[in-house]
N, C-alpha and C positions, 0 to 999 in steps of 0.2 A: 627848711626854715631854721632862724636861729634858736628862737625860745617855744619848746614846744609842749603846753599846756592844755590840756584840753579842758572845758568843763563839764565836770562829773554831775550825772543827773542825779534824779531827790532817791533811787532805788537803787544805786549804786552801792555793792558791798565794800568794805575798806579794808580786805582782808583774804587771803585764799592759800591751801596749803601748798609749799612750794610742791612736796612729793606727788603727788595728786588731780593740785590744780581744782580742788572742791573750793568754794566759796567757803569761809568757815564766820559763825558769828561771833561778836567781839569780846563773849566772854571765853569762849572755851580757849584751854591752854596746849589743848589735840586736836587733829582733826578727827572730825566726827564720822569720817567715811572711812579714813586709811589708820587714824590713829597715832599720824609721824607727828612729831612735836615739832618740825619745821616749817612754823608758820609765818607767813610775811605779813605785816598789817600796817597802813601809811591812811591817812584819811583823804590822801590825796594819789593814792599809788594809782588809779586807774584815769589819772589825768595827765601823766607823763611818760613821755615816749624817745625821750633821749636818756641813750646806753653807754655806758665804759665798760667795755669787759675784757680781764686780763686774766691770762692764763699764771694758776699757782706755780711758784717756783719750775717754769716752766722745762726747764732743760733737765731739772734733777728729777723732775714728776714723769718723763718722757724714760730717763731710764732706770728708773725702778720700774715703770710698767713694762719693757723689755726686758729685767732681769727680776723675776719676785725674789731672789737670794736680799734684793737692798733694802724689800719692803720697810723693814722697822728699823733699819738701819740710819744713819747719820750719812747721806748725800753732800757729796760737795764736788763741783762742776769746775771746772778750771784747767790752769796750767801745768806745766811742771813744778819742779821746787821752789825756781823764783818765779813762777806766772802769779796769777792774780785768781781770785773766787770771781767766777763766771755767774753762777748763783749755786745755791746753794738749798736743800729742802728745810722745811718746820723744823725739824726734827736737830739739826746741826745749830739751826738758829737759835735754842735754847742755847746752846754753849757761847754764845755770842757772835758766830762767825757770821758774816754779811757778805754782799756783793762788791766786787771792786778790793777787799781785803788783800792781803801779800798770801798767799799759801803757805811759807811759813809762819805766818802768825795763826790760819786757821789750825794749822797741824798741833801745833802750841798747844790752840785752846781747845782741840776735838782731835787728838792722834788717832782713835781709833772708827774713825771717819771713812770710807767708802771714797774714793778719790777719782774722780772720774774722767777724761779726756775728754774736752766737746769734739763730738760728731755734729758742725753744722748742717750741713748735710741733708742727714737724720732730722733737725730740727726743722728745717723749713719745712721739708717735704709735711711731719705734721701740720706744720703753723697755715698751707696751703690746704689741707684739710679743715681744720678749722675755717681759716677762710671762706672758705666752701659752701657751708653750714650758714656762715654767718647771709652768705650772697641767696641764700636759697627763703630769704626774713625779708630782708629789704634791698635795694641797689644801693641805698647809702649809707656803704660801709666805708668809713675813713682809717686807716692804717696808721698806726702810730709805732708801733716800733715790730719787732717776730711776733711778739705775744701779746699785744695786746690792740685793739684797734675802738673807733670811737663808732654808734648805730644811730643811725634815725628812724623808727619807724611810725612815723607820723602815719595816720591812713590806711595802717595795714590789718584795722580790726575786720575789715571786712574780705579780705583775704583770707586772714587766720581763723575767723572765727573768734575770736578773742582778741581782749586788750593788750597792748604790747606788752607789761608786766607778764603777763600769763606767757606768750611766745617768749619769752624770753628765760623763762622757769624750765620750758618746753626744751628752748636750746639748750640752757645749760644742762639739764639731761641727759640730751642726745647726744653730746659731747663726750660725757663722763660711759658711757654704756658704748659708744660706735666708736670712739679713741681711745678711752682708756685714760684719759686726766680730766682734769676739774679746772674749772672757772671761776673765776667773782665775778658780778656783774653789781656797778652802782646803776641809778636810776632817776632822772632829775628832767629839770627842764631846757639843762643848756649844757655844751662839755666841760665847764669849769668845775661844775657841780659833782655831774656827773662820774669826772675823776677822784674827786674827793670820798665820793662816795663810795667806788669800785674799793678802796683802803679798807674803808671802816668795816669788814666781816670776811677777814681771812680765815684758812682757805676755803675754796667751795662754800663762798657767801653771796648775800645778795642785800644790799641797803638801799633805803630808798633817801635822797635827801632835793625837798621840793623849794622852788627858791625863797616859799614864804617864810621859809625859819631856816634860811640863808643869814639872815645879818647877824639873828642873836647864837647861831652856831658857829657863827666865824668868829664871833668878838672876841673870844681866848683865847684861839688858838694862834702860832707864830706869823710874824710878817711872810716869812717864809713859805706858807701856805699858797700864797697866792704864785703862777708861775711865773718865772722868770726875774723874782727874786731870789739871787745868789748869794752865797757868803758874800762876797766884795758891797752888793746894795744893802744887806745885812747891815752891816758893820756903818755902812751911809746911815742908814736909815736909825739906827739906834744911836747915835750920834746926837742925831733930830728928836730924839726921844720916841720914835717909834718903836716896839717890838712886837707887838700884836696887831693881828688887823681890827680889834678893837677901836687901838690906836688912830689907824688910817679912817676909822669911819667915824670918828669925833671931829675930827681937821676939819672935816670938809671939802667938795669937791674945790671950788675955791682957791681956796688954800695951798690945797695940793697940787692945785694947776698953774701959782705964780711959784711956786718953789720947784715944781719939777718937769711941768710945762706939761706936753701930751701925756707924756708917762704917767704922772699925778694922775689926771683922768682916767686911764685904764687902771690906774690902782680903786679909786676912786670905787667905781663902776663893780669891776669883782670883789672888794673887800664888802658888798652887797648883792654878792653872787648875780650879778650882771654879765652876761658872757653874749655877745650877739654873732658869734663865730657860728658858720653853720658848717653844717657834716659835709663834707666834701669828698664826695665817691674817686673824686679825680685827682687825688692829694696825689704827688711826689717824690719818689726817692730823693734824697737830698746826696747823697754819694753811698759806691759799696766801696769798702774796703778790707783787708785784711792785714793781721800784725802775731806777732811770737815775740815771746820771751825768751833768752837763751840762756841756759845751763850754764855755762860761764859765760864772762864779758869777751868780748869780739873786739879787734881792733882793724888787723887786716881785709882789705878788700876783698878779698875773692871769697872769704866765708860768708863773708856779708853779701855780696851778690849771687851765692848759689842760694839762699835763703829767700833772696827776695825776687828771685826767679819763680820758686815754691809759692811763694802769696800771691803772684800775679798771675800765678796759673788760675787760682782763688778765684780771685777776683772776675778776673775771662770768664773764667763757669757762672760765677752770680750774674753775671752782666748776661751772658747768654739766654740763662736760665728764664731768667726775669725781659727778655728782647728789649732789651737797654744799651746804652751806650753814654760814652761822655768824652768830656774834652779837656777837664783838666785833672793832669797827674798830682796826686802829692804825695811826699816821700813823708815818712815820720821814723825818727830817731829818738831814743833814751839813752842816756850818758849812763855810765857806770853811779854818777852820783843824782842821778833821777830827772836830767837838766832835760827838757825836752827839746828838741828839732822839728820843725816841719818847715819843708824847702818843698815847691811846685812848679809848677811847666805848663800851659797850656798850649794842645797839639793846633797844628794845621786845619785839622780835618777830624771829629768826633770821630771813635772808635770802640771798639771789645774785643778788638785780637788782642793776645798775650804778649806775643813778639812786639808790637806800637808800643802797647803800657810799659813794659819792661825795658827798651827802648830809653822814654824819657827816664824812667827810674831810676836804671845805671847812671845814668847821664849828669843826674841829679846827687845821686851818692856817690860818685868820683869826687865831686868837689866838697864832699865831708871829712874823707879819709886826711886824716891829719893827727894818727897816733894816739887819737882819741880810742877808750874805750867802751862800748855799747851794751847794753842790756837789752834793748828791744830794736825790733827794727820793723815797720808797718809800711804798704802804699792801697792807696785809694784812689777811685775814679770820680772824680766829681763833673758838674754841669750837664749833666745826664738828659736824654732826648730819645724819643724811641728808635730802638735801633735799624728800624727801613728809612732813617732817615741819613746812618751813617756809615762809613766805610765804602763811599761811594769810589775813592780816590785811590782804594783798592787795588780796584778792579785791576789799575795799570801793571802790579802787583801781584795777578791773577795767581800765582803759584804757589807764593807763600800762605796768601789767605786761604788759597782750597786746602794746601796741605795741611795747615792748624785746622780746621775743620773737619776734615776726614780723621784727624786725630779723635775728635771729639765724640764723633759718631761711632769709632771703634771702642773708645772709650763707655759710652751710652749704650751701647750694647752688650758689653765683657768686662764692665766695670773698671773703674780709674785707674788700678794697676798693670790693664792689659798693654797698655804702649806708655814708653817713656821715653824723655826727651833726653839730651845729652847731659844738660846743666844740670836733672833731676837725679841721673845718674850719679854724676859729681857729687853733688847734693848727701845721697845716701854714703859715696863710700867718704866722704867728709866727717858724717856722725861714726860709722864707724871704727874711720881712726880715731876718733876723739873719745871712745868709747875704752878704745886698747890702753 
């Protein structure tokens, strides 16, 4: 269901400690059984059963738990010198550095910073763990990006024994104790909210925010707030005189629907914490991809295609991993001076061999090479369809596709560096000249 509220009976508590899980009443500032001062108290918390829960700085949280030398340290997840902050922990973030940042600007502002290589990898394999946890609550768990996904547990008090607040205290628990990182979780009665909510009490938080005091919590806060307002409707929209969703909820639905037609309405709608979207257990990858940043800018062909040999092996493995496939390639390029490219293909026939993708990808970056200089180079598989449904046209093929798979399986068993391919080869002794 899309909005989901229950109503709270006349003996309903509006309060219980997260540690514990005791009922607590509404004057004490401890709980009375365990004594943790992390109490949760909503007058409405035992009537809503839609979840956001994101995992803290997920990727720097993952390796400090692998390495306790980073504990107190300043985390930051990324590339090399010219890549980008990946994320980044609490801890880095005092000095200002964020996600999507240049690495040399974090270095700038945090030099003595912990610097980390993403191990994706690494990262799924937990984020599948969690996953896990989350499936073992409810079947509708909606996925929204590695770390964080959207819950419905409508229904489930009598599974759990408890109201979904409480199983959800329960999870994020069992998270922090059986993995080794921490959660937020928001709590509302739709995923609009819901998301809002997961924000407001980082890290290892839990807010509740119910849609009855949806309007007059929105009304300050940025147009922005609401999704799928970007800088470019920004800049629209303040134009208009909008900048708050205060703003949008003065207009009028009306209003807003002869000026911006449907749009208006769904602004409309959410700037009133209206969200009728429901959790959807069978959401979809929308594409996998993968991209690098290079040390120096690249012009020639052949560096640039051993590199993007390297990502589409990437790619192959997410696609396998996950029994996926897809049918359209796209190539993504960065100019020396930040200009972005993306040029795409789509195949014959849906696929996840590496040799297909790669294939159109060459095929696609031949017709870039133009003495141009690059800083990045990325390919992705997009229109993606479960993968018994593709590579049928294979078969004709029979030999290369067993071969890429017997690789994969020796691979799976003796770890990624036990076979390599020829380009991979090149690949490496390429960095190593570059190295000399």
């Amino acid at each position: 269901m899309a909005s989901a509220v229950r109503k709270p009976t006349a003996e309903s508590p509006d309060g219980f400690c997260r540690d514990c899980r005791a009922d607590v009443p509404e004057s004490a500032s401890r709980c009375p059984a365990c004594r943790s001062p992390r109490l949760l108290r909503h007058k409405g918390l035992f009537a809503l059963s839609i979840a956001h829960v994101d995992c803290d700085a997920f990727y720097a949280t993952v390796e400090k738990r692998d390495d306790p030398s980073l504990a107190d340290k300043p985390v930051i997840v990324g590339g090399r010198q010219r890549g980008v902050v990946l994320t980044c922990c609490y801890v880095a973030r005092t000095y200002g550095v964020h996600s999507a940042m240049p690495i040399f600007e974090a270095r700038r502002l945090c030099p003595h910073a912990a610097y980390v290589p993403p191990n994706m990898e690494k990262y799924a394999a937990v984020a599948r763990q969690v996953r896990a946890l989350m499936n073992d609550l409810t079947p509708l768990v909606e996925p929204v990006s590695i770390d964080e996904a959207f819950m419905d547990l409508s229904g489930t008090d009598r599974l759990h024994g408890v109201p979904p607040a409480k199983t959800l205290a329960i999870f994020a628990d069992r998270v922090e104790r059986e993995l080794g990182i921490t959660v937020s979780i928001g709590l509302s009665g739709n995923k609009f909210l819901a998301k809002i909510a997961s924000d407001l009490d980082k890290p290892r938080g839990f807010a509740v925010l119910a849609p009855d005091d949806a309007t007059a919590f929105l009304a300050k806060r940025p147009v922005t707030q609401i999704f799928g307002v970007g800088k470019a409707a920004q800049t629209r929209f303040n134009k208009d005189g909008i900048k708050t969703v205060g703003d949008l909820q003065r207009i009028g639905e009306s209003e807003l629907m002869r000026r911006y037609g449907g749009e208006g309405v769904r602004l409309f709608h959410l700037a009133h914490g209206r969200d009728q979207r429901p959790v959807r257990a069978d959401r979809e990858a929308k594409s996998i991809s993968a991209e690098t940043t290079f040390d120096a800018d690249i012009a020639a062909f052949r560096p640039l295609e051993l590199r993007l040999w390297r990502l589409t092996e990437r790619v192959s493995a997410r696609l396998k991993n996950n029994e996926l496939a897809g049918a359209t390639v796209t190539l993504k390029l960065k100019t020396a001076d930040f200009r972005i490219r993306t040029r795409a293909q789509t195949l014959e026939r849906p696929t996840q061999l590496a040799a297909r993708i790669f294939a159109a990808g060459r095929e696609l970056l031949e017709r870039e090479i133009d003495g141009t200089k690059f800083r990045l180079i990325g390919i992705g598989l997009s229109s993606l369809i479960d993968a018994n449904k593709a590579d049928l046209a294979d078969l004709l093929d029979h030999r290369s596709a067993e071969a890429e798979r017997a690789i994969d399986r020796l691979r799976a068993k003796f770890g990624d560096e036990a076979v390599f391919r020829g380009l991979t080869l090149e690949d490496d002794a390429e960095d190593e000249r570059r190295k000399e």
